[in-house]
C-alpha positions in Angstrom: 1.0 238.9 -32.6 4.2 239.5 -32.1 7.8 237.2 -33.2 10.6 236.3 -31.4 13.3 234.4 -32.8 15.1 232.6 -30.4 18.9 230.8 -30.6 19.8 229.6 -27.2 21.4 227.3 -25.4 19.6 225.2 -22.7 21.7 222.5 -20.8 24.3 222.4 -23.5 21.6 222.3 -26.0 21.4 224.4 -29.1 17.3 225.7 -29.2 16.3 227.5 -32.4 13.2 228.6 -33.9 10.2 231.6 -33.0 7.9 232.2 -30.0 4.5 234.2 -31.2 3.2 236.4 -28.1 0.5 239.2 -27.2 1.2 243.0 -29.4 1.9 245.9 -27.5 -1.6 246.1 -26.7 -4.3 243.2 -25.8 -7.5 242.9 -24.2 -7.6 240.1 -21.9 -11.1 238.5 -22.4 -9.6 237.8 -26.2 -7.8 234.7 -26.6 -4.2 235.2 -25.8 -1.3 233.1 -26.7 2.1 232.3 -26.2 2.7 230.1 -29.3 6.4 228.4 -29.9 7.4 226.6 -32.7 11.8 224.8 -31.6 14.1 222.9 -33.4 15.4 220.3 -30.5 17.5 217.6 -31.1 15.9 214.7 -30.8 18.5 212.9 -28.7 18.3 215.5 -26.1 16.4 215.4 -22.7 13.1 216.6 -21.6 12.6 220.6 -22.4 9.7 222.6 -20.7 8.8 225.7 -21.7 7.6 228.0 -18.7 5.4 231.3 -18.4 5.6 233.5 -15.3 3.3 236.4 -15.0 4.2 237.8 -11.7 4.0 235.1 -9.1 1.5 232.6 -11.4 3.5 229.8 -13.8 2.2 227.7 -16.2 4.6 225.3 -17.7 3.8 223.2 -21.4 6.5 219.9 -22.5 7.9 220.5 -25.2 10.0 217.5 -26.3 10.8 214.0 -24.5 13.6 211.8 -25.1 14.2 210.5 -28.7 16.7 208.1 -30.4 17.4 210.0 -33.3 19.9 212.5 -33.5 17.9 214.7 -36.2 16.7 218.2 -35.6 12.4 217.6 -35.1 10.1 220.8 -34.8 8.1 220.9 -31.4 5.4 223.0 -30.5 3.6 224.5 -27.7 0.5 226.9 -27.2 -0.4 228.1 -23.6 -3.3 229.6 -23.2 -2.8 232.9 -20.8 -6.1 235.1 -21.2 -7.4 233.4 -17.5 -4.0 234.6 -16.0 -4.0 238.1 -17.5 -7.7 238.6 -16.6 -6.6 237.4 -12.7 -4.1 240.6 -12.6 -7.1 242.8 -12.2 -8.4 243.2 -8.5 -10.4 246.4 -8.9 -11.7 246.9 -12.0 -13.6 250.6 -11.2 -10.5 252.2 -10.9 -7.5 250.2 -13.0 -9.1 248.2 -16.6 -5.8 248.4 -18.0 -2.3 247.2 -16.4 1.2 246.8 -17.6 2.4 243.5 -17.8 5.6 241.7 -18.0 5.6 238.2 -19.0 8.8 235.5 -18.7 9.6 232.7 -21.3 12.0 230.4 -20.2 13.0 227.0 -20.9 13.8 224.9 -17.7 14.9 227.1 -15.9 16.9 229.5 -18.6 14.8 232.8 -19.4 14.8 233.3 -23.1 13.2 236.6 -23.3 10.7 238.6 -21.8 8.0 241.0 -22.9 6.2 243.8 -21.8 2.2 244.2 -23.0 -0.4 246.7 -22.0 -3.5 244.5 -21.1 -7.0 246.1 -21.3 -9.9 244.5 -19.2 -12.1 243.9 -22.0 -12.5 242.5 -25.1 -12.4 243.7 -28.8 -14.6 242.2 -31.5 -13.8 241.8 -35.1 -14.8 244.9 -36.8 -14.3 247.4 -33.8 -11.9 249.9 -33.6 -10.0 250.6 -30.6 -8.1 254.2 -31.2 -6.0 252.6 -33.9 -6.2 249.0 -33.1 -8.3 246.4 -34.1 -9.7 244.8 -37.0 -12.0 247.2 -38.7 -13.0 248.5 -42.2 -10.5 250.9 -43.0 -11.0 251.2 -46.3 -15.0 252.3 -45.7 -13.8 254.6 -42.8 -14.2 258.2 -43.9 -11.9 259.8 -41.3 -8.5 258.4 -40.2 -8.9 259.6 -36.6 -11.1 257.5 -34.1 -13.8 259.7 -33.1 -16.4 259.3 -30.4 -19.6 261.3 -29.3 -20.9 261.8 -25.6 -23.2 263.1 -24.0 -21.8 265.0 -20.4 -24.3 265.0 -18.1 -23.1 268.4 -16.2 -25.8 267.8 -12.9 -23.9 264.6 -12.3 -20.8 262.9 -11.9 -18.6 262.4 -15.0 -15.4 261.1 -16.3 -15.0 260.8 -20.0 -12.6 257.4 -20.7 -9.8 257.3 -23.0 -6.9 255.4 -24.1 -3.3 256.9 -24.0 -0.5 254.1 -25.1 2.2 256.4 -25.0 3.1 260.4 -24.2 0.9 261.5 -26.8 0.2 265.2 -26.7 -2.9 266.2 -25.6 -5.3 269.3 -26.1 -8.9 270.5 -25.0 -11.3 273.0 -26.2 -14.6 274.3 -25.6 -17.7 275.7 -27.0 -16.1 277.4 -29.7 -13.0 278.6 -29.1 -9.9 277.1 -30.4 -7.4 274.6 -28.7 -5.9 276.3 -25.3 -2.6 274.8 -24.0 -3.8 276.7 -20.5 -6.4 274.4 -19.9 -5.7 271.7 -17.6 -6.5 268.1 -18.4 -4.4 266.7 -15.3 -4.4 267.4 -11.8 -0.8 267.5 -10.7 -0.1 264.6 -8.5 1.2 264.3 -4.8 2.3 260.4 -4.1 2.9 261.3 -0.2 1.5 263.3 2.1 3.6 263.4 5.3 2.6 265.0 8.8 6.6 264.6 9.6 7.6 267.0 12.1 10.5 267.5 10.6 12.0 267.8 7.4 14.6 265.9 5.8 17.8 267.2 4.9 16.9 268.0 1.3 19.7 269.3 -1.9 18.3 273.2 -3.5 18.7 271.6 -6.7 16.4 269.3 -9.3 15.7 265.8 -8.9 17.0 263.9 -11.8 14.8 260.9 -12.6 12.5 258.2 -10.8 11.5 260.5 -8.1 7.8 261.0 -6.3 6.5 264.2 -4.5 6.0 264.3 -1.2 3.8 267.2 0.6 5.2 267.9 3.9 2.0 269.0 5.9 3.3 270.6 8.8 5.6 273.2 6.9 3.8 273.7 3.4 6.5 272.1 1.4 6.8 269.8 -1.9 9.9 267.7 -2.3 10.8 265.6 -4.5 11.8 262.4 -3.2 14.9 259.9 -5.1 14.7 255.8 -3.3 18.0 254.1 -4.0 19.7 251.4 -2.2 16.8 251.9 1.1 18.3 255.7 1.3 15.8 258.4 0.0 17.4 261.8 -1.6 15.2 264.8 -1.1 15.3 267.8 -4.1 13.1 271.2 -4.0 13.8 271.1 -7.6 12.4 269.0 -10.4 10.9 268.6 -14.3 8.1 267.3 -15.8 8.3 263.7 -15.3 6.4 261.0 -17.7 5.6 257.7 -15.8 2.4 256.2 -14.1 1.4 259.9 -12.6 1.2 262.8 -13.8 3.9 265.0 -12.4 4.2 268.1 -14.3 7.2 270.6 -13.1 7.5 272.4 -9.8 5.6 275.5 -11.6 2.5 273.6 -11.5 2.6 273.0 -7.5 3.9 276.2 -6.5 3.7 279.6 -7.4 7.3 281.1 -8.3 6.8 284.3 -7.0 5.9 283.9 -3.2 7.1 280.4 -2.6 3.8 279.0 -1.9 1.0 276.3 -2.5 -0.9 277.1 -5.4 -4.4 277.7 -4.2 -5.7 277.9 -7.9 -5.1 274.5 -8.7 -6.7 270.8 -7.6 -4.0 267.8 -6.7 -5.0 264.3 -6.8 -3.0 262.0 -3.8 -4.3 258.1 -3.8 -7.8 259.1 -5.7 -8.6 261.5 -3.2 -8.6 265.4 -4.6 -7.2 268.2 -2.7 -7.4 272.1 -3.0 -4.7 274.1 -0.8 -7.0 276.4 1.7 -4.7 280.1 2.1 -6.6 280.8 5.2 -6.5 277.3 7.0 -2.8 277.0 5.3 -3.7 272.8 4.5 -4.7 270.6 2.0 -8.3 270.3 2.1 -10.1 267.4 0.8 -12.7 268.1 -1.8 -13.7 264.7 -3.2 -13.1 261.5 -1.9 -13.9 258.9 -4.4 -11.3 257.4 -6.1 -10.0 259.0 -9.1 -7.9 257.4 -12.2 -4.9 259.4 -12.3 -2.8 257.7 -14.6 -1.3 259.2 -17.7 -1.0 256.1 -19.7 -3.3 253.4 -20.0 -6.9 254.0 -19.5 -7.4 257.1 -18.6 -10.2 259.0 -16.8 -10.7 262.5 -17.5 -13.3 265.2 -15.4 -14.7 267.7 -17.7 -15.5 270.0 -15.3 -12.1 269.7 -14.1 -11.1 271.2 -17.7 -13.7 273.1 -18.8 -15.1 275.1 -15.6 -16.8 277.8 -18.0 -18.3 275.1 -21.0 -21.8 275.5 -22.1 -22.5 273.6 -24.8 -19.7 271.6 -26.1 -16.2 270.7 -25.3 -13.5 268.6 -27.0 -10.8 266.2 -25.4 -7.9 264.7 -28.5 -5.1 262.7 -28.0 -2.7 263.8 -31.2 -1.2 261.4 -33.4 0.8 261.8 -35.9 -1.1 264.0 -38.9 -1.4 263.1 -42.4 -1.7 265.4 -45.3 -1.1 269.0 -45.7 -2.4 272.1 -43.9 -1.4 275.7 -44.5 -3.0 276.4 -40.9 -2.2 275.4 -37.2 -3.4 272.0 -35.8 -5.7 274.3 -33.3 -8.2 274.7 -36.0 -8.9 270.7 -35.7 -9.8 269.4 -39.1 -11.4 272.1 -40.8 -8.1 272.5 -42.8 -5.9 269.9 -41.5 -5.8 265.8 -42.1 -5.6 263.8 -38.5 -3.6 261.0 -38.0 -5.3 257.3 -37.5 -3.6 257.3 -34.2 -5.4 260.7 -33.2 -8.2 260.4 -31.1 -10.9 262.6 -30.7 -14.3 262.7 -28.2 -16.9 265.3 -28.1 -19.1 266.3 -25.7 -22.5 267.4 -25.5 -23.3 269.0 -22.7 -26.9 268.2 -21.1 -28.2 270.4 -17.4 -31.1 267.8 -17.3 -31.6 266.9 -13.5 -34.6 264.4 -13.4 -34.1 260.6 -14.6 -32.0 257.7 -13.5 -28.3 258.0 -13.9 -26.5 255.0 -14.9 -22.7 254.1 -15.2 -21.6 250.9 -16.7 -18.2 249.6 -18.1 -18.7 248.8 -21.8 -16.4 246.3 -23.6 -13.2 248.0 -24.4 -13.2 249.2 -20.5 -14.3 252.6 -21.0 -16.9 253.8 -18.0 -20.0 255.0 -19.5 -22.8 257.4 -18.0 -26.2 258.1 -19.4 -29.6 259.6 -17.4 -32.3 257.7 -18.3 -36.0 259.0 -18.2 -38.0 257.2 -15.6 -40.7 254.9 -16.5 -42.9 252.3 -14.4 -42.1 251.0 -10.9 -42.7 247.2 -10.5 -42.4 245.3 -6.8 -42.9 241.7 -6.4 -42.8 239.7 -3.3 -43.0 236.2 -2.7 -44.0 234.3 0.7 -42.1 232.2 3.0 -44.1 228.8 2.6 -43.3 228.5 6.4 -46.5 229.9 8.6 -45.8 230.7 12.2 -48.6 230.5 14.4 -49.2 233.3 16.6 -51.1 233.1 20.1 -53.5 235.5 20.2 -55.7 236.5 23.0 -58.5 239.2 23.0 -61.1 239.9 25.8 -59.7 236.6 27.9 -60.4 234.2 24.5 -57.8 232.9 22.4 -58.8 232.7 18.7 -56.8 229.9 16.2 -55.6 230.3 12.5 -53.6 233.3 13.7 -50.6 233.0 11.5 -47.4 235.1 10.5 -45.2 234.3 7.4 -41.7 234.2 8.5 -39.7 236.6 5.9 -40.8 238.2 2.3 -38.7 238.5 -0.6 -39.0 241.7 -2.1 -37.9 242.6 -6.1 -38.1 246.0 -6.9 -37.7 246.2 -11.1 -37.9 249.5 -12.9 -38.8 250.9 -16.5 -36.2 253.6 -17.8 -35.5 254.7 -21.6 -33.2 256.6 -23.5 -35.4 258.6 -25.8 -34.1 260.3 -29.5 -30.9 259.0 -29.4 -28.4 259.9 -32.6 -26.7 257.0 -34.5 -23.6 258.0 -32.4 -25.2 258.2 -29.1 -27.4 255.4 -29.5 -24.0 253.0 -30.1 -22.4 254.2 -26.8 -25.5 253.7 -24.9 -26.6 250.1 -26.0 -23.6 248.6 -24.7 -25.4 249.1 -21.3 -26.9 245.7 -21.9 -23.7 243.5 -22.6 -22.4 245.0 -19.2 -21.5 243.3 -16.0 -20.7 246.1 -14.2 -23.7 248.6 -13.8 -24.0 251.1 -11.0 -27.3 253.9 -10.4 -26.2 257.0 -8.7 -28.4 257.9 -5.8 -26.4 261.1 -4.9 -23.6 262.4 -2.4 -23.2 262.1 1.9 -22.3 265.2 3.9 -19.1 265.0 3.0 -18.9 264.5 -0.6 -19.0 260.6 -1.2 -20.9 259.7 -4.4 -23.4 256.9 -3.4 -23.6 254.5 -6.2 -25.5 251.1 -5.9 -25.2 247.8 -8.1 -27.9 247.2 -10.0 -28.8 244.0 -12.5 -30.0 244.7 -16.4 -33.0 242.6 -16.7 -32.7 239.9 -19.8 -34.7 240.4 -23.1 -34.3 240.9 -27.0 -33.7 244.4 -27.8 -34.6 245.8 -31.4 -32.6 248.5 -33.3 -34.2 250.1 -35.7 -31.5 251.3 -38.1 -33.4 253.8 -40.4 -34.5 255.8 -37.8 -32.8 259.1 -37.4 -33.4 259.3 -33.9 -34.4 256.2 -31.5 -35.3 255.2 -28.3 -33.5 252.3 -26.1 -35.6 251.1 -23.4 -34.3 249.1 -20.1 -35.6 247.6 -17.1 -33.4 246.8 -14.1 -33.6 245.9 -10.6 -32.4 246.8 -7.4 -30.5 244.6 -5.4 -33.0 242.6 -3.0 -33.7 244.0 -0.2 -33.4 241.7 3.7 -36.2 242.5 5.7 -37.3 241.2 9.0 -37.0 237.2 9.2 -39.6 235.8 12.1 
């Protein structure tokens, strides 16, 4: 939690004392508070204190009238987990949101804070990069480290939590960090089929712009809103914000003026790859795509590491501690890692066969695993409601000829994760706890990953925590399927 100490004056009333409120960082399913604690004069009139996130208020009394003219403490606690959890609309592509929250009293603001909410929830004992209530003291490395399994055959995104501008690097197999490997796709915000272009200034854009692609003449601009009148600029530098906008460099190649045609940009989820010969953007994957530099974060390995076989490396650097004779490229062989570094590794598997499962796991993250396949069940259950059918044969009619009227179908299925490490297996088991799980049944004509919801069936599971390497069996079912209704 975070303190406020307040000194204000509300209709000519002198208000003194501390608001507690939300850290920097807070998961929404946690119990979230805003907590004050006022000296009001006792003589003075009715105070409320009021909490606006965006367009929902929740106000809390804090003091009625009195007779004394002594100072007395008043409290209030409002409850605002519900109304941080309600700022979420689509939770497969945004579980974490900037959020600014408004304390006033009547109708005076007070103060105002800022807090970067995560759509899950953090138990006592985990460890969320560097937040959270965990056993530091047992923890044998300062970094927060995490082990994957990349299914190559398959979709993936690997999940990770940026708070600030933290550097970031990649590696593979076994060769060292490479600045040259690219971790973002350069984002477009617009894409215009104007026939014309806008009177635009040959020099660089100096801050709060967006790129717009010009379709019709193979142009990026950099686009400047202020007062309703856009600037245009063919110029412009790395910006840090919501998107990742790297400089002009990364859109266009210096030397001839044009598109780049080696690289992938991302415009409203969708990816594009500039075509030379058909001179356009072409769309190579429509599903939507987390492009956000801060926040949760969703990364495509084989986005960055086109040429990985067996392992590859994303990290978020913090700030190092201890002393190393050697560059931070040779990870932590020779050099101490912050506890705000952040570290996952990836295995990388070419099975094919088995059923692939995303889910979101409690801190947000989107998880994948391909589970072997195991036993098919399908039960149905009868209409009690008989409908009798007419039926005539060789000029007789014969009776008891009866059809049910519909048939509910449940289709269940048997899969397992089988010789799971200690570090795999934790990942994995969240599955269970998960209320958003999604099997992949592949991609259309055009490129659109098919995923459909699917329900973890209920039961005890057992961990076995000797075991070197375990199994971790599931059963889920499809979602029913309507047939025919007589």
């Amino acid at each position: 939690m975070r303190t406020s100490v307040i000194n204000t004056s509300v209709s000519s009333t002198t208000i003194t004392g501390t608001i507690h409120y939300p850290d920097e960082v807070c998961f929404a399913f946690n119990p979230l508070f805003i907590d004050a604690i006022l000296q009001i004069p006792t003589s003075s009139k009715e105070f409320t204190l009021k909490i606006a996130v965006e367009d929902i208020n929740i106000e809390a009394v804090l003091y009625q009238d009195g007779t004394s003219t002594d100072y007395k403490k008043k409290t209030a606690k409002i409850y605002i987990s519900r109304i941080l959890q309600l700022m979420f609309n689509d939770y497969q592509s945004e579980r974490s949101k900037s959020i600014e929250i408004k304390v006033s009293i009547n109708t005076v603001e007070i103060f105002s804070f800022t807090t970067t909410c995560i759509w899950g929830n953090l138990a006592l004992g985990d460890r969320f990069n560097s937040f959270g209530a965990f056993a530091y003291d047992i923890n044998e490395k300062l970094h927060f480290e995490r082990n994957l399994i990349w299914f190559k055959n398959f979709p993936f995104r690997v999940s990770m939590y940026r708070h600030a501008n933290e550097e970031m690097l990649a590696k593979y197999d076994r060769n060292v960090y490479d600045t040259n490997l690219r971790i973002f796709r350069p984002c477009i915000n617009v894409i215009s089929d104007a026939d014309a272009l806008p009177t635009y200034n040959d020099i660089s854009a100096s801050s709060d712009f967006v790129i717009v692609y010009f379709s019709k003449h193979q142009k990026f601009l950099a686009r400047v809103s202020s007062s309703n009148t856009n600037f245009y600029y063919t110029k412009w530098n790395e910006a840090e914000g919501k998107e990742y906008i790297p400089a002009r460099s990364a859109y266009i190649n210096e030397t001839t003026g044009e598109v780049r045609n080696d690289v992938e940009f991302v415009c409203d989820g969708i990816i594009y790859k500039y075509d030379t010969a058909l001179a356009t953007l072409v769309a190579i994957d429509s599903n939507k795509h987390c492009s956000n530099q801060k926040g949760i974060i969703e990364l495509d390995p084989e986005y960055t590491f086109p040429e990985a076989t067996n392992k590859a490396t994303y990290k978020i650097k913090g700030d190092g501690k201890g002393f190393s004779l050697f560059d931070s490229t040779f990870d932590y062989t020779f050099f101490s890692s912050g506890e705000s570094s952040v570290i996952v590794n990836l295995r990388i598997n070419n099975e094919k066969d088995g059923y692939y499962i995303r889910w979101i796991d409690r801190f947000g993250f989107l998880q994948y695993y391909l589970f072997a396949k195991g036993k098919t069940t399908i039960k149905t259950k009868s209409s009690d409601i008989q409908l009798p059918v007419e039926k005539l044969s060789n000029g007789i009619y014969f009776a008891n000829c009866n059809r049910t009227s519909s048939i509910e179908t449940t289709k269940t299925v048997k899969c397992c994760a089988v010789n799971l490490p200690t570090s795999i297996a934790e990942y994995v088991e969240s599955i269970v706890s998960s209320p958003v799980t999604d099997l992949y049944l592949g991609k259309t004509k055009e490129g659109q990953e098919l995923w459909v919801p699917i329900q973890i069936v209920d039961g005890s599971y057992n961990i076995e925590p000797n075991k070197v390497l375990r199994d971790f069996e599931i059963s889920f079912t499809y979602p029913d399927v309507n047939t025919q209704m007589l």
